[in-house]
C-alpha positions as CSV (number, residue, x, y, z in Angstrom):
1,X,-49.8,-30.3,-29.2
2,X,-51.1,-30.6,-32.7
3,X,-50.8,-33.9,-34.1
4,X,-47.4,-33.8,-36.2
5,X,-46.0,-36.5,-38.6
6,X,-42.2,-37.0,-39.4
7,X,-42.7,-36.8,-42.8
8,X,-44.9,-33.4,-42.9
9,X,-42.4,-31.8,-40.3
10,X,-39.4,-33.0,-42.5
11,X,-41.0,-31.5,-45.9
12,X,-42.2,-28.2,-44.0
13,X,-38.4,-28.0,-42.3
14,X,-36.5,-28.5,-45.8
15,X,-38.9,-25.9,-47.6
16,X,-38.5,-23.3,-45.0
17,X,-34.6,-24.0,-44.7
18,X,-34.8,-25.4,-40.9
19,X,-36.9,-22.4,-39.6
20,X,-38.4,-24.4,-36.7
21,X,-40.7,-21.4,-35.6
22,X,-42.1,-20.9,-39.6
23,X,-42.5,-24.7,-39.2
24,X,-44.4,-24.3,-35.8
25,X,-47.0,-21.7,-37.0
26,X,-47.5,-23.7,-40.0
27,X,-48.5,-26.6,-38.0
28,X,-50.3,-24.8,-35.8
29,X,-47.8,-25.9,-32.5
30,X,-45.1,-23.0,-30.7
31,X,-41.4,-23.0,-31.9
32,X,-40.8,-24.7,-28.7
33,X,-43.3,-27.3,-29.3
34,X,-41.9,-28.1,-32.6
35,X,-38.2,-28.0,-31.6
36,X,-39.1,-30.5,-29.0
37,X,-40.5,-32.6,-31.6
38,X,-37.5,-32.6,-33.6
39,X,-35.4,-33.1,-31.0
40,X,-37.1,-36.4,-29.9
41,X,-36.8,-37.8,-33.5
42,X,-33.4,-38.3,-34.7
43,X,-34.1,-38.5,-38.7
44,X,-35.4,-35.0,-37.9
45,X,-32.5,-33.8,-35.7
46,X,-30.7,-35.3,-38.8
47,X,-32.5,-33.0,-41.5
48,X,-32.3,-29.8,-39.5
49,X,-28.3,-30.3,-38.9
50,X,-27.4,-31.3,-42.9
51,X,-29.7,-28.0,-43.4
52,X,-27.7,-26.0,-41.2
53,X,-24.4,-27.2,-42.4
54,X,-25.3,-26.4,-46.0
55,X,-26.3,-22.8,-45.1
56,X,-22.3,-22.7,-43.8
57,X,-21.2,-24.2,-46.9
58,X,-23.0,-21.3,-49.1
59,X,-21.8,-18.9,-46.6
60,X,-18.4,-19.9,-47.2
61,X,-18.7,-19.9,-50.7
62,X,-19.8,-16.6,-50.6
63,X,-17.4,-15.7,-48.4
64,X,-14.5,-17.1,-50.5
65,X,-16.3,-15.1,-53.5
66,X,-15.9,-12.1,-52.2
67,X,-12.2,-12.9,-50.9
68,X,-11.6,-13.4,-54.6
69,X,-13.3,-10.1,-55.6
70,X,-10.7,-8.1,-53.1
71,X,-13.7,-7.3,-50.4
72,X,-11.6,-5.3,-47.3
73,X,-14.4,-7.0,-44.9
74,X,-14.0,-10.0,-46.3
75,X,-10.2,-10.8,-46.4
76,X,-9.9,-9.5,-42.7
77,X,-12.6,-12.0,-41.4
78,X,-10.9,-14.5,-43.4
79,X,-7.7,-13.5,-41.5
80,X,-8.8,-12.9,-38.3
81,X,-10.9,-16.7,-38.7
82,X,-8.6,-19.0,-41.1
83,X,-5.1,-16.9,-41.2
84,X,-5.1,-17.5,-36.9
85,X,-2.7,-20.1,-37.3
86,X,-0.2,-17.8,-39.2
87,X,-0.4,-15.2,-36.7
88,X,-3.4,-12.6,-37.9
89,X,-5.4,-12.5,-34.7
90,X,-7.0,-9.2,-33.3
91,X,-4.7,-8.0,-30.6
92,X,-5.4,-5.0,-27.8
93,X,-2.5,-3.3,-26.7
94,X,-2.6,-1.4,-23.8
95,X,0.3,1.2,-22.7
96,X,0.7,0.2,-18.8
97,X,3.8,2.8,-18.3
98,X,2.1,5.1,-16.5
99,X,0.6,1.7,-14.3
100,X,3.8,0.2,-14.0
101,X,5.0,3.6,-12.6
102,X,2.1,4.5,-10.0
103,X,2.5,1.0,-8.5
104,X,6.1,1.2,-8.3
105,X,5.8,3.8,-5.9
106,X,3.2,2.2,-4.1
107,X,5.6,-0.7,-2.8
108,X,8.2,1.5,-2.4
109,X,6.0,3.2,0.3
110,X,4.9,-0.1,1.6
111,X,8.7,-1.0,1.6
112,X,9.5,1.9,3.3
113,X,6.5,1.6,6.4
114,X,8.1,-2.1,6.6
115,X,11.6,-0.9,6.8
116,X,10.3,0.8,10.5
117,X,10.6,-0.3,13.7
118,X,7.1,-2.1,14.6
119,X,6.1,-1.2,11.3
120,X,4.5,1.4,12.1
121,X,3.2,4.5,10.1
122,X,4.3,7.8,9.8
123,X,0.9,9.9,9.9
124,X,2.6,13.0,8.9
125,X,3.6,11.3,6.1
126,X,0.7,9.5,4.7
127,X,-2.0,11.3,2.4
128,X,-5.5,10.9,2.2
């Protein structure tokens, strides 16, 4: 590994917004290289994290924006993230009639074969 020093990596990281791999080829090391790095200096871990939580910040700023500006996309995401607790979550309904039917008659065939002596089957009756 190329020789790396805290304060280098933790200038490169904040100029490059926490790109670890832009980081890496600037110093010369892999992304994996240079996320192990980080990882093993907690000042670093530190910067990446506060870099990462200020991109979410601006993204929900931006997000709130267009909220504010009437944005379809943007009101249901809200909704659908924030409105859970008031009840606007994405449901699937599925009509299970036509299930609920065919398996009816199933046990009442299996009911039936039961119901015999020995419980034996009917091969006339059965289909295949």
């Amino acid at each position: 590994m190329a020789t790396l020093n805290v304060k280098a990596v933790e200038a490169k990281l904040l100029q490059l917004g926490g790109n670890l791999a832009a980081a890496g080829r600037h110093f010369g090391v892999k992304r994996q290289s240079m996320w192990e790095f980080v990882q093993r200096r907690p000042k670093l871990r530190q910067v990446v994290l506060d870099i990462r939580e200020a991109r979410v910040d601006e993204a929900e700023s931006a997000l709130d924006a267009a909220v504010q500006r009437g944005e379809g996309w943007a009101i249901s995401l809200t909704l659908k993230t924030i409105g859970k607790g008031r009840g606007y979550i994405e449901r699937t309904q599925i009509d299970v009639g036509e299930i609920d039917a065919l398996i009816d008659g199933e046990l009442r065939k299996l009911a039936a074969l039961q119901a015999r002596p020995n419980g034996e089957a009917n091969h006339a009756d059965e289909h295949v």
